[in-house]
VEXDRENGU-859788 format. One record per residue: residue in three letters; x, y, z of N, C-alpha, C, O in turn. Coordinates in steps of 0.2 Angstrom, whole numbers, padded with zeros to 4 digits, always signed. Layout:
# residues N
AlaXYZXYZXYZXYZ/...
This chain:
# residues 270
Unk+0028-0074-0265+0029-0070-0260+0037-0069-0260+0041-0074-0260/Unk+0040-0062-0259+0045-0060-0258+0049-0061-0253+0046-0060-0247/Unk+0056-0061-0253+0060-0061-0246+0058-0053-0243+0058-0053-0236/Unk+0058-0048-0245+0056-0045-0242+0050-0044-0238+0049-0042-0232/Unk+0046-0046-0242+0037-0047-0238+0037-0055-0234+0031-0057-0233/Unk+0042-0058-0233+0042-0065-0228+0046-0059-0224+0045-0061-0218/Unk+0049-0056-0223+0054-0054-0217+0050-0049-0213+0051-0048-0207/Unk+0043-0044-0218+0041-0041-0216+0037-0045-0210+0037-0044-0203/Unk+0032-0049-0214+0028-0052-0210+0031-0057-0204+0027-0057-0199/Unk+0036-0061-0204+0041-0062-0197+0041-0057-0193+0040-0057-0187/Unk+0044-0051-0197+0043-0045-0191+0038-0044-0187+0037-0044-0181/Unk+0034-0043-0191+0026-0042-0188+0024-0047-0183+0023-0045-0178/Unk+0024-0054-0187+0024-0059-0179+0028-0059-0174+0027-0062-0168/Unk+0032-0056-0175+0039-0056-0166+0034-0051-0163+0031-0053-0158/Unk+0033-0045-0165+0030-0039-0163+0024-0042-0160+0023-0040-0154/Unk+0019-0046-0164+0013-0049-0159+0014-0054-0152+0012-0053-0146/Unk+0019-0060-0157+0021-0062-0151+0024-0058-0144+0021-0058-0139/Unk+0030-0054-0145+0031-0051-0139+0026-0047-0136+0026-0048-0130/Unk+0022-0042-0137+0017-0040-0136+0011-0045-0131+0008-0043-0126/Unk+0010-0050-0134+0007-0057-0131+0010-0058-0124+0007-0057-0119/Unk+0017-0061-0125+0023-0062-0119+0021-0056-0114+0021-0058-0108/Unk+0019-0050-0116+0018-0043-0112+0013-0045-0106+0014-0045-0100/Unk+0006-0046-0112+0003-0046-0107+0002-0053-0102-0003-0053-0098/Unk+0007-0058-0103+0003-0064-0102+0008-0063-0095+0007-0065-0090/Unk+0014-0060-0098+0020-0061-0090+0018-0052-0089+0023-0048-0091/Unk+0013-0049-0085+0012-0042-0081+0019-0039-0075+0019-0034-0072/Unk+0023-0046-0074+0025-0046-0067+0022-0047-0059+0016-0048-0059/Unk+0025-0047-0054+0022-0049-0051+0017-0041-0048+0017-0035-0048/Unk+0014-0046-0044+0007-0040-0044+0007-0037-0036+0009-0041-0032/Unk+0006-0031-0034+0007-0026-0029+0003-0021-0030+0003-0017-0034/Unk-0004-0024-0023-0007-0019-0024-0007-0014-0018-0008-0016-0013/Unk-0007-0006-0020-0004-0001-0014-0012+0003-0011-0016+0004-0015/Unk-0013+0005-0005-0016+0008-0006-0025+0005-0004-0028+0000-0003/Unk-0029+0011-0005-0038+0006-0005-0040+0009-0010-0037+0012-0013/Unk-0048+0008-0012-0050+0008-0018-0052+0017-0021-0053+0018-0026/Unk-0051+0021-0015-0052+0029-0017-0044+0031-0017-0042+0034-0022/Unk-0040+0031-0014-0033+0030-0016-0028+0026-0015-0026+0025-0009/Unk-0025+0022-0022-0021+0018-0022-0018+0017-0030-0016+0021-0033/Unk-0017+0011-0031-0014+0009-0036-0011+0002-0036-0010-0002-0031/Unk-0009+0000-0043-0008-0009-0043-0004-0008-0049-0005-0005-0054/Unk+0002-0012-0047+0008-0017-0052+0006-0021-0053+0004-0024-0048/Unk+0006-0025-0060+0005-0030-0061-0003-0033-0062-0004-0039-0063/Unk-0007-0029-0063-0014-0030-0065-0014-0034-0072-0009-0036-0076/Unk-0019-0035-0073-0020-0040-0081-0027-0038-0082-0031-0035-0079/Unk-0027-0038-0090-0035-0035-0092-0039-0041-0093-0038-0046-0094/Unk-0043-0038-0092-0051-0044-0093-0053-0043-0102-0055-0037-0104/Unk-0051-0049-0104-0054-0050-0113-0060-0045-0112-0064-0043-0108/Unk-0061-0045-0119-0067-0040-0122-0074-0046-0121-0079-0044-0118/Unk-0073-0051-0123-0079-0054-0121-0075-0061-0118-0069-0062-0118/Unk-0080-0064-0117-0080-0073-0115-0085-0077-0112-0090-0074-0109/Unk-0084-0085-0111-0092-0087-0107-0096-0082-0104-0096-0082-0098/Unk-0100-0078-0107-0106-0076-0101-0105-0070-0100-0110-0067-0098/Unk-0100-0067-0101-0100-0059-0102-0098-0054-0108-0097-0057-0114/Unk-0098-0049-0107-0091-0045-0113-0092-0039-0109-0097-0039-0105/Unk-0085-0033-0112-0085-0027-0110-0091-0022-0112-0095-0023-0117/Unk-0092-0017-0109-0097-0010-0113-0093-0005-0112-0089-0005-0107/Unk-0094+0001-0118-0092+0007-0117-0084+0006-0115-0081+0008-0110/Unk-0082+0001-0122-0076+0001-0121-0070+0007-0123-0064+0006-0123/Unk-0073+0012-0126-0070+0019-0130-0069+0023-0123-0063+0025-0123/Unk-0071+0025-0117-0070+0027-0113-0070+0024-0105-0070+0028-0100/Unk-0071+0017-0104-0070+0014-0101-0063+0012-0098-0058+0015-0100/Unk-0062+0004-0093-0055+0003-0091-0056-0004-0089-0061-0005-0085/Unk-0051-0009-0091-0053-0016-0089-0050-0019-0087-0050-0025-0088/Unk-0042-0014-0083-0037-0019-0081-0039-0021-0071-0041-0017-0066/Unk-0036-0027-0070-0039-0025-0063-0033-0030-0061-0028-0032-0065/Unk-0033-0033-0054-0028-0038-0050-0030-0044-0053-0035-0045-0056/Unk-0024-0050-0054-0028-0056-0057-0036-0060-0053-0041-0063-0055/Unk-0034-0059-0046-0040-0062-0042-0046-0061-0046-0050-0065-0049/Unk-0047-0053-0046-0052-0048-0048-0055-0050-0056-0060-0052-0058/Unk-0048-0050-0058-0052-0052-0067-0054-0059-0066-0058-0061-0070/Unk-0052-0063-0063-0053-0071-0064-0063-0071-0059-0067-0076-0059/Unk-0062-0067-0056-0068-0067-0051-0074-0066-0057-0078-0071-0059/Unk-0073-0062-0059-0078-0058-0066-0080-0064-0071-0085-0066-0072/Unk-0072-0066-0074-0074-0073-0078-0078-0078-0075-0082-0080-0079/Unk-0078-0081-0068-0080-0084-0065-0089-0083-0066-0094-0086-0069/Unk-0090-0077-0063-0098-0073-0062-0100-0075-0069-0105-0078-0070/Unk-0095-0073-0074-0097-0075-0080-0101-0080-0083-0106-0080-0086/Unk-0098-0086-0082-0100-0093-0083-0104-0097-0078-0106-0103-0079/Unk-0104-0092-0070-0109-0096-0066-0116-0092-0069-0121-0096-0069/Unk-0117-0085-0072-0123-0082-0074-0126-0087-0080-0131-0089-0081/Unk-0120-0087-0084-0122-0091-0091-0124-0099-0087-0130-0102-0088/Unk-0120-0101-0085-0126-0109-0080-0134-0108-0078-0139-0111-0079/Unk-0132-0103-0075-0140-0099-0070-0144-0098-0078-0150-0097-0076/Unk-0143-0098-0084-0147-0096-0090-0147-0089-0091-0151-0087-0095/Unk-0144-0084-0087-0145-0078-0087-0143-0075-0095-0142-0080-0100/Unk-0143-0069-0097-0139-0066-0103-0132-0064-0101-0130-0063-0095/Unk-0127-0064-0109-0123-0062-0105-0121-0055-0099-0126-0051-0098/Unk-0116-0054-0096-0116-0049-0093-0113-0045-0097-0109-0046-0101/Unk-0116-0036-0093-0111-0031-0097-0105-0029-0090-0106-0030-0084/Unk-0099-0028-0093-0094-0025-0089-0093-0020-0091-0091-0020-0096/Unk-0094-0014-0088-0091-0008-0092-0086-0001-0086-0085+0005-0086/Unk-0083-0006-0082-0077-0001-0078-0072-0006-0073-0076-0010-0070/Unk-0068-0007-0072-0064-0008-0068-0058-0004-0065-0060+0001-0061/Unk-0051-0004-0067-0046+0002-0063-0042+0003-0072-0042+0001-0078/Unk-0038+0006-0069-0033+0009-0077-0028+0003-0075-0028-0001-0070/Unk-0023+0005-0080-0019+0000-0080-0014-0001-0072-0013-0006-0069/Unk-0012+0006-0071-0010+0003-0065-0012+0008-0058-0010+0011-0053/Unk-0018+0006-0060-0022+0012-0056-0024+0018-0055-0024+0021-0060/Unk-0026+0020-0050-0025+0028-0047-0031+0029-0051-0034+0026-0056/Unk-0033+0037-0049-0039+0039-0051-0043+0039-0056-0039+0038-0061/Unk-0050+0039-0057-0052+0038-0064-0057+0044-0067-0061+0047-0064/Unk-0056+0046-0072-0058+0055-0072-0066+0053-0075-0067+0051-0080/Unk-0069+0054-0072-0077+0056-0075-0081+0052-0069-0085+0048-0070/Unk-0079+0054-0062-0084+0054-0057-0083+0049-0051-0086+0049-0046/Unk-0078+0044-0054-0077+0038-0051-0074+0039-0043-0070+0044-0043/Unk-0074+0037-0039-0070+0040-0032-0067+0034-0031-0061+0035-0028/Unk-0068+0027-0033-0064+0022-0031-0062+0018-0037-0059+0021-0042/Unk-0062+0014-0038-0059+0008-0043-0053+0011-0043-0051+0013-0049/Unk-0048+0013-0038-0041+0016-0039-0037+0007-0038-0031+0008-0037/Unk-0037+0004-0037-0030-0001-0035-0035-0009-0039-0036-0014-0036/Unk-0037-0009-0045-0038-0015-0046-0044-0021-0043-0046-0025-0047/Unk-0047-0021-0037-0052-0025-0033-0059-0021-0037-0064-0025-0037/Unk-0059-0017-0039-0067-0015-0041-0068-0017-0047-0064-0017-0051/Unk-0076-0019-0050-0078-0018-0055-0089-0015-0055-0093-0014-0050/Unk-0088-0015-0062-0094-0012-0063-0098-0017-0067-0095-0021-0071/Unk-0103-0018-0066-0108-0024-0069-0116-0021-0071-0120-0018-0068/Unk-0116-0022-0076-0125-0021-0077-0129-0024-0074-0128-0028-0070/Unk-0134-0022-0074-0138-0028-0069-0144-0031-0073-0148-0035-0071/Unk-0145-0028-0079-0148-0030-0086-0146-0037-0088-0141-0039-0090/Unk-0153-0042-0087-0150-0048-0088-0153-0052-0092-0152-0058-0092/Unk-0157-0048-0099-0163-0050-0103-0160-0051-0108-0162-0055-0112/Unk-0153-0045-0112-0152-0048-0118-0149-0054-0120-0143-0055-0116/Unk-0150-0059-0124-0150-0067-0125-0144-0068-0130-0141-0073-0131/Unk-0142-0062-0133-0137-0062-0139-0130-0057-0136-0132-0053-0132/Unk-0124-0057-0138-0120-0053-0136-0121-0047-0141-0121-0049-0147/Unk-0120-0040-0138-0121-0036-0140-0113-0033-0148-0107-0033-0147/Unk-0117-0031-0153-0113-0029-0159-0106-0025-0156-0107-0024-0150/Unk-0100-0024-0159-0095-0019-0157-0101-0012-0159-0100-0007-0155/Unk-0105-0012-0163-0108-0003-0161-0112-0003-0154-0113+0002-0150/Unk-0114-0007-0153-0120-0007-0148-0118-0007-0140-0122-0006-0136/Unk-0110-0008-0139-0107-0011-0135-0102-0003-0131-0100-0001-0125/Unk-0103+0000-0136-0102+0009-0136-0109+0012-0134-0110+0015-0128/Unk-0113+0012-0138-0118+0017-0136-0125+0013-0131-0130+0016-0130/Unk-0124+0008-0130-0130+0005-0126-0130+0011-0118-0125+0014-0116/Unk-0137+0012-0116-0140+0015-0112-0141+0010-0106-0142+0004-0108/Unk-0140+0012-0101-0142+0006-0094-0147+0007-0091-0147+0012-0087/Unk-0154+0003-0093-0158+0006-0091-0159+0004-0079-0158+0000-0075/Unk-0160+0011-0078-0162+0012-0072-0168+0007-0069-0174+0008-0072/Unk-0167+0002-0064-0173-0002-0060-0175+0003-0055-0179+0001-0051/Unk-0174+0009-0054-0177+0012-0048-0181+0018-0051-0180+0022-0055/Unk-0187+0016-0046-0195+0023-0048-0189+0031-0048-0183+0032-0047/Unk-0194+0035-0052-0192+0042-0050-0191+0044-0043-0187+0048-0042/Unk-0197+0042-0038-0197+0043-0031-0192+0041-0028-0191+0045-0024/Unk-0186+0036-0028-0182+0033-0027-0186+0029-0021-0183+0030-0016/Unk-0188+0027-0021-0192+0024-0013-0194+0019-0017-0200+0019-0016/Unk-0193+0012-0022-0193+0006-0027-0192+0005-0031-0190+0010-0035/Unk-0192-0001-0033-0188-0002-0038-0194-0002-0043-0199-0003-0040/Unk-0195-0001-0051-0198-0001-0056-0200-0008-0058-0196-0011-0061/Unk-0207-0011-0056-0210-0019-0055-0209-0021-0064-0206-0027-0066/Unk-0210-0015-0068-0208-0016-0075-0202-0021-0077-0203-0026-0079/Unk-0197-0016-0074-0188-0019-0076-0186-0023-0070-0180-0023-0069/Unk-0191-0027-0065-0188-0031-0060-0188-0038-0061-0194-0039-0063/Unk-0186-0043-0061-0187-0051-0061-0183-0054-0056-0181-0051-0051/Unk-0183-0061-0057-0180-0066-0052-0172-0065-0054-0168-0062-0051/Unk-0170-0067-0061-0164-0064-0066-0161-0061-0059-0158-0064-0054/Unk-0162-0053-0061-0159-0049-0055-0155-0050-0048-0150-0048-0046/Unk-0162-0055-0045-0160-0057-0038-0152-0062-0038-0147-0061-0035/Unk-0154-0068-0044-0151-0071-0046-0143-0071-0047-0139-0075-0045/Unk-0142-0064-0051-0134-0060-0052-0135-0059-0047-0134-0065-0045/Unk-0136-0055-0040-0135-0052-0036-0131-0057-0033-0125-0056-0031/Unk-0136-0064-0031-0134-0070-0025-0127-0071-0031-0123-0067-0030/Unk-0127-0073-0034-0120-0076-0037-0114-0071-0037-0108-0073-0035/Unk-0115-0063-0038-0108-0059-0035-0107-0059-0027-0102-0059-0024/Unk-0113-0061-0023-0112-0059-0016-0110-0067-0014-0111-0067-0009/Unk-0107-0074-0016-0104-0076-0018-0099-0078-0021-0097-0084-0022/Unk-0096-0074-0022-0088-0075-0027-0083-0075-0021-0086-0073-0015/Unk-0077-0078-0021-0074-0078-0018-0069-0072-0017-0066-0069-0021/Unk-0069-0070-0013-0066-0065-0009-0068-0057-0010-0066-0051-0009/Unk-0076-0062-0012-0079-0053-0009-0080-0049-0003-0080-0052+0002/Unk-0082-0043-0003-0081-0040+0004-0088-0036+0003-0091-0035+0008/Unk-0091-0033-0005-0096-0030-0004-0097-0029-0011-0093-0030-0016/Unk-0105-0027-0012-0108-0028-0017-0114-0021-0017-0120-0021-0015/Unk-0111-0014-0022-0117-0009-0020-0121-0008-0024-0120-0009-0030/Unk-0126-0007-0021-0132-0005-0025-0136+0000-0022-0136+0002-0016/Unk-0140+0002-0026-0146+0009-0026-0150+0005-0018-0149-0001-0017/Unk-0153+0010-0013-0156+0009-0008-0162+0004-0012-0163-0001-0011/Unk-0163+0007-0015-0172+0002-0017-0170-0002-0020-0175-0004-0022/Unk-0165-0006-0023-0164-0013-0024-0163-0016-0018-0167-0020-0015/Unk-0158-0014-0014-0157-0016-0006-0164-0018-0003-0166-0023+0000/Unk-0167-0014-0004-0176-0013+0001-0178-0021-0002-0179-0027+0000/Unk-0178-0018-0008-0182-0025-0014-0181-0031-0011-0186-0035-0009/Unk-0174-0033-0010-0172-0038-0008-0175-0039-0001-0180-0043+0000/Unk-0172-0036+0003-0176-0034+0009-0184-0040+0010-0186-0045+0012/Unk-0187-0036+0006-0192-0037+0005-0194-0044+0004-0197-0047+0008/Unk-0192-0046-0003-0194-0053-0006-0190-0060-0005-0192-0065-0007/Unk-0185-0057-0003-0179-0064-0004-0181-0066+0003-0181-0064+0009/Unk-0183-0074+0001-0185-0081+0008-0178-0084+0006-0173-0082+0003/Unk-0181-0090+0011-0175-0096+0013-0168-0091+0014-0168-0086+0016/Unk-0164-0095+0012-0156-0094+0012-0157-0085+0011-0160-0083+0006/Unk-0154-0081+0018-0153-0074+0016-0146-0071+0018-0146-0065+0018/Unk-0142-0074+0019-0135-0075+0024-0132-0071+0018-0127-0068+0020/Unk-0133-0070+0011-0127-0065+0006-0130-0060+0005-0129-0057+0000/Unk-0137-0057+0010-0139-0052+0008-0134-0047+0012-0133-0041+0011/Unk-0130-0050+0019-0126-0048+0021-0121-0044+0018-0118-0040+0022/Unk-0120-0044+0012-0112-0041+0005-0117-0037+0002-0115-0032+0000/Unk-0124-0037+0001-0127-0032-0003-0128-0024+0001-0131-0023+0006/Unk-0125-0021-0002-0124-0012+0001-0128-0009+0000-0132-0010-0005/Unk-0130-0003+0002-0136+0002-0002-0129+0007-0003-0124+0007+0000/Unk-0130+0011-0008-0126+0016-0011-0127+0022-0015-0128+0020-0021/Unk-0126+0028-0014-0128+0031-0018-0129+0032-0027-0123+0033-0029/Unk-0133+0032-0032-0133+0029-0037-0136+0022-0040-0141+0019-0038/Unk-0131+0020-0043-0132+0012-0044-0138+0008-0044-0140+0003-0041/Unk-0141+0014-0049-0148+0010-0052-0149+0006-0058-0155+0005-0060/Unk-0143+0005-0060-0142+0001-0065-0138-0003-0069-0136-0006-0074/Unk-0135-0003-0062-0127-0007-0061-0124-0009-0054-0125-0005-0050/Unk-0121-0015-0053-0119-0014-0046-0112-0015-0047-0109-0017-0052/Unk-0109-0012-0041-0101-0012-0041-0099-0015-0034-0100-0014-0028/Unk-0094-0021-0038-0091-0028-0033-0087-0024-0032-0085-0019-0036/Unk-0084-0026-0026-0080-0023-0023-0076-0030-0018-0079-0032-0013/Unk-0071-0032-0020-0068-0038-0017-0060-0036-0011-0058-0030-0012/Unk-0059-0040-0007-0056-0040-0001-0047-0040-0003-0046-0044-0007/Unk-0043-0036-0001-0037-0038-0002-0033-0044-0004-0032-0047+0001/Unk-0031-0048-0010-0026-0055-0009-0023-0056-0003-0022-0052+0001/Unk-0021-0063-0001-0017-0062+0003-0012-0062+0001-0011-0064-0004/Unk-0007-0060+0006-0001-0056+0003+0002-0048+0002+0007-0045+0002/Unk-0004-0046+0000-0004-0040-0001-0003-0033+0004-0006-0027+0005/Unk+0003-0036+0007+0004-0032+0014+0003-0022+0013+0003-0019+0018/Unk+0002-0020+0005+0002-0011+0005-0005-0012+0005-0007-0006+0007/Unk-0009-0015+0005-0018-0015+0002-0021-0016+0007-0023-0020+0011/Unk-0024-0009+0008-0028-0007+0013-0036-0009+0012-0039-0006+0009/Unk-0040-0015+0016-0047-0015+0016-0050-0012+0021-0048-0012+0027/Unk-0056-0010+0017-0061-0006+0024-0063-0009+0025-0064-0014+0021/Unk-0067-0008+0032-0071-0014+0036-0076-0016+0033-0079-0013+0028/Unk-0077-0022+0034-0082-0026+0032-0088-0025+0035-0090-0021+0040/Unk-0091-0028+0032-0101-0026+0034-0101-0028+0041-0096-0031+0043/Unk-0106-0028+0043-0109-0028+0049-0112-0035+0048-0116-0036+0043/Unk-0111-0040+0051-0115-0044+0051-0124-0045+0054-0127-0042+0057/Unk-0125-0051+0049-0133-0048+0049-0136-0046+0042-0131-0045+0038/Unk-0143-0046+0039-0147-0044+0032-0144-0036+0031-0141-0034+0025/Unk-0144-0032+0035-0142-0025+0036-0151-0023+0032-0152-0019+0028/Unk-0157-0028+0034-0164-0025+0034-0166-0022+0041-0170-0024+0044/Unk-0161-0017+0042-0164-0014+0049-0164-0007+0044-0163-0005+0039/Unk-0165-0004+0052-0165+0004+0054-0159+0006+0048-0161+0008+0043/Unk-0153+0005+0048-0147+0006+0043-0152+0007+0039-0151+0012+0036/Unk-0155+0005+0036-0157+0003+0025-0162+0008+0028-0160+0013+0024/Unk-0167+0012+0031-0171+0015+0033-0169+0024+0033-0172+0028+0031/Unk-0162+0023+0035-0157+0030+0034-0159+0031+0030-0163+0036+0029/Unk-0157+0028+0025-0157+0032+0017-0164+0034+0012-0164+0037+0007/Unk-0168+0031+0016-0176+0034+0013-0176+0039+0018-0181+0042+0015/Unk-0174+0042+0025-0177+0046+0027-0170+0052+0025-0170+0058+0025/Unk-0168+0049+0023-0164+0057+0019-0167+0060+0013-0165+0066+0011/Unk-0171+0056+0010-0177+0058+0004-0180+0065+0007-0179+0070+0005/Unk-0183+0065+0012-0187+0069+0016-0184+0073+0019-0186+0079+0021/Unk-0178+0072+0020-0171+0078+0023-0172+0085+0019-0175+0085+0014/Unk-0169+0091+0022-0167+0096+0018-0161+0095+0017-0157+0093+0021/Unk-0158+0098+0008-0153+0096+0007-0148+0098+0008-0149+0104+0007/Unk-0141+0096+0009-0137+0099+0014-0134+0104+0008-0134+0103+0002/Unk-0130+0112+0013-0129+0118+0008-0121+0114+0006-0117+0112+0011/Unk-0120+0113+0001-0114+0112-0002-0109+0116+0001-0110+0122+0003/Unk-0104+0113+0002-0095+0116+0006-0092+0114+0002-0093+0111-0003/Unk-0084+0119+0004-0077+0119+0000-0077+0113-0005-0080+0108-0003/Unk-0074+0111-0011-0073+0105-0010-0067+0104-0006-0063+0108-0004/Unk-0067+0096-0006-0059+0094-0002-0057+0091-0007-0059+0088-0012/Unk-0048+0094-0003-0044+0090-0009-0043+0084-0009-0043+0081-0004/Unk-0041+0078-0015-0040+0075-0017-0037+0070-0009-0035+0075-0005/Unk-0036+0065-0007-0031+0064-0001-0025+0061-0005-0025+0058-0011/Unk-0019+0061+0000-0014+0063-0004-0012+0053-0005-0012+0050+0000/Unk-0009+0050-0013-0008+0045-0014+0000+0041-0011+0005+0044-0010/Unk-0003+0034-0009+0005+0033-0005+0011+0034-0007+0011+0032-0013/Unk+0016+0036-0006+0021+0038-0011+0024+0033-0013+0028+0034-0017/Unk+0023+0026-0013+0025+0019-0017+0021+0019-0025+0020+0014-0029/Unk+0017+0024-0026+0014+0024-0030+0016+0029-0035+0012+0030-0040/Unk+0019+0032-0035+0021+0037-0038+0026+0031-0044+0025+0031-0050/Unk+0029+0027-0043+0035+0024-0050+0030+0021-0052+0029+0021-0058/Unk+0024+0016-0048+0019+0011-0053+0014+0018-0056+0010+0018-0061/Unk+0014+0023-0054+0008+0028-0058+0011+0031-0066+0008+0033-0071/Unk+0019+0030-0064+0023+0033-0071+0025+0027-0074+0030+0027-0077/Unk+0020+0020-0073+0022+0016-0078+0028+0012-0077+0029+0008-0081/Unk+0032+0012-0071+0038+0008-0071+0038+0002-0064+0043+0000-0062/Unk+0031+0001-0063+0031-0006-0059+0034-0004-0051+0034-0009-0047/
């Protein structure tokens, strides 16, 4: 080996190394803002895989969040792997320092959100090709009025109780007819049905949603649930709008406007 290819390759390690230093020192963390508009300095990404989970749809996805947020994930990770579950899929959290995400999303803007599969059967981690193109299959009928007896198990209930359990959750969405489901079958202990939400969509994913750090005096949380299963009349709303006529679509509205402390972490400068 030549002096020039030992200096090369020294170059190339400082380059990894610093890079490493990058992401391992993010700065300190500020988060502005709530989960439909906002933003965060100082976020950290969640590894491609680890204990009990990995990333999906990592070509058009996002997997930087607040450190709470990604350590919460890792945790889910390794209590689902104890629980014997499969690993988990993740496939959305926020961008690196937040703010909007284009292809539908209205929140994961400041870090606290992620997205989860609720598919808990695959036994092996999924190939880097499989981890792009996998399909999330839907637990809820075409009726939306249940969940599909097919693609349902205890598995399911099981992830559900261990996110609605993580420390410093505040909610946990899901499609009306998983809420019902639950509703429905879950005895003993029902006190974390409480974090479970009905939401539009999210028939084959749920999306955690955890409570401001503290400290985080710009980070706006919205109210918390209602104490109580939320098996009342509430969960009922949402199957009698099945039946609704559907409302005539209006203006859109514009975007609401982001706090202005977010304008230097949205151009990258912390």
């Amino acid at each position: 080996m030549n002096l020039k290819t030992v200096s090369r390759l020294a170059g190339l390690a400082f380059t990894v190394l610093a890079a490493g230093s990058a992401l391992a020192d993010p700065g300190p963390v500020r988060i502005i803002g709530g989960p439909s508009v906002g933003c965060i300095a100082g976020a950290v990404q969640l590894p491609a895989q680890g204990p009990g989970f990995q990333t999906i749809h990592v070509a058009i996805s996002h997997f930087w969040g607040a450190p709470s947020t990604v350590a919460a994930i890792e945790q889910l990770g390794r209590d689902a792997q104890a629980a014997g579950l499969g690993p988990l899929m993740v496939e959305e959290l926020s961008r690196h320092f937040g703010g909007p995400i284009v292809g539908g999303h209205a929140s994961h803007q400041h870090g606290l959100d992620a997205d989860i599969a609720l598919d808990t059967s695959r036994r092996q981690p999924l190939s880097a090709g499989e981890r792009e193109t996998i399909e999330l299959t839907s637990l809820v009928r075409p009726d939306r009025r249940g969940v599909r007896l097919d693609k349902w198990n205890e598995n399911i209930v099981t992830l559900l109780r261990l996110a609605a359990r993580l420390p410093q959750i505040d909610r946990v969405l899901v499609n009306p007819a998983i809420k019902k489901q639950l509703c429905d079958t879950v005895t003993g202990d029902r006190s974390w049905l409480r974090f479970i939400r009905p939401w539009y969509g999210h028939a084959a994913h749920m999306h955690v949603h955890f409570r401001c750090p503290v400290g985080q005096a710009s980070c706006v949380d919205i109210p918390p649930p209602p104490a109580g299963d939320s098996c009342d009349a509430s969960l009922q709303w949402w199957f009698d709008q099945l039946d609704a006529p559907p409302a005539k679509p209006g203006p859109p509205k514009p975007p609401p406007p982001m706090p202005p402390e977010c304008k230097a972490i949205l151009a990258g400068q912390g």
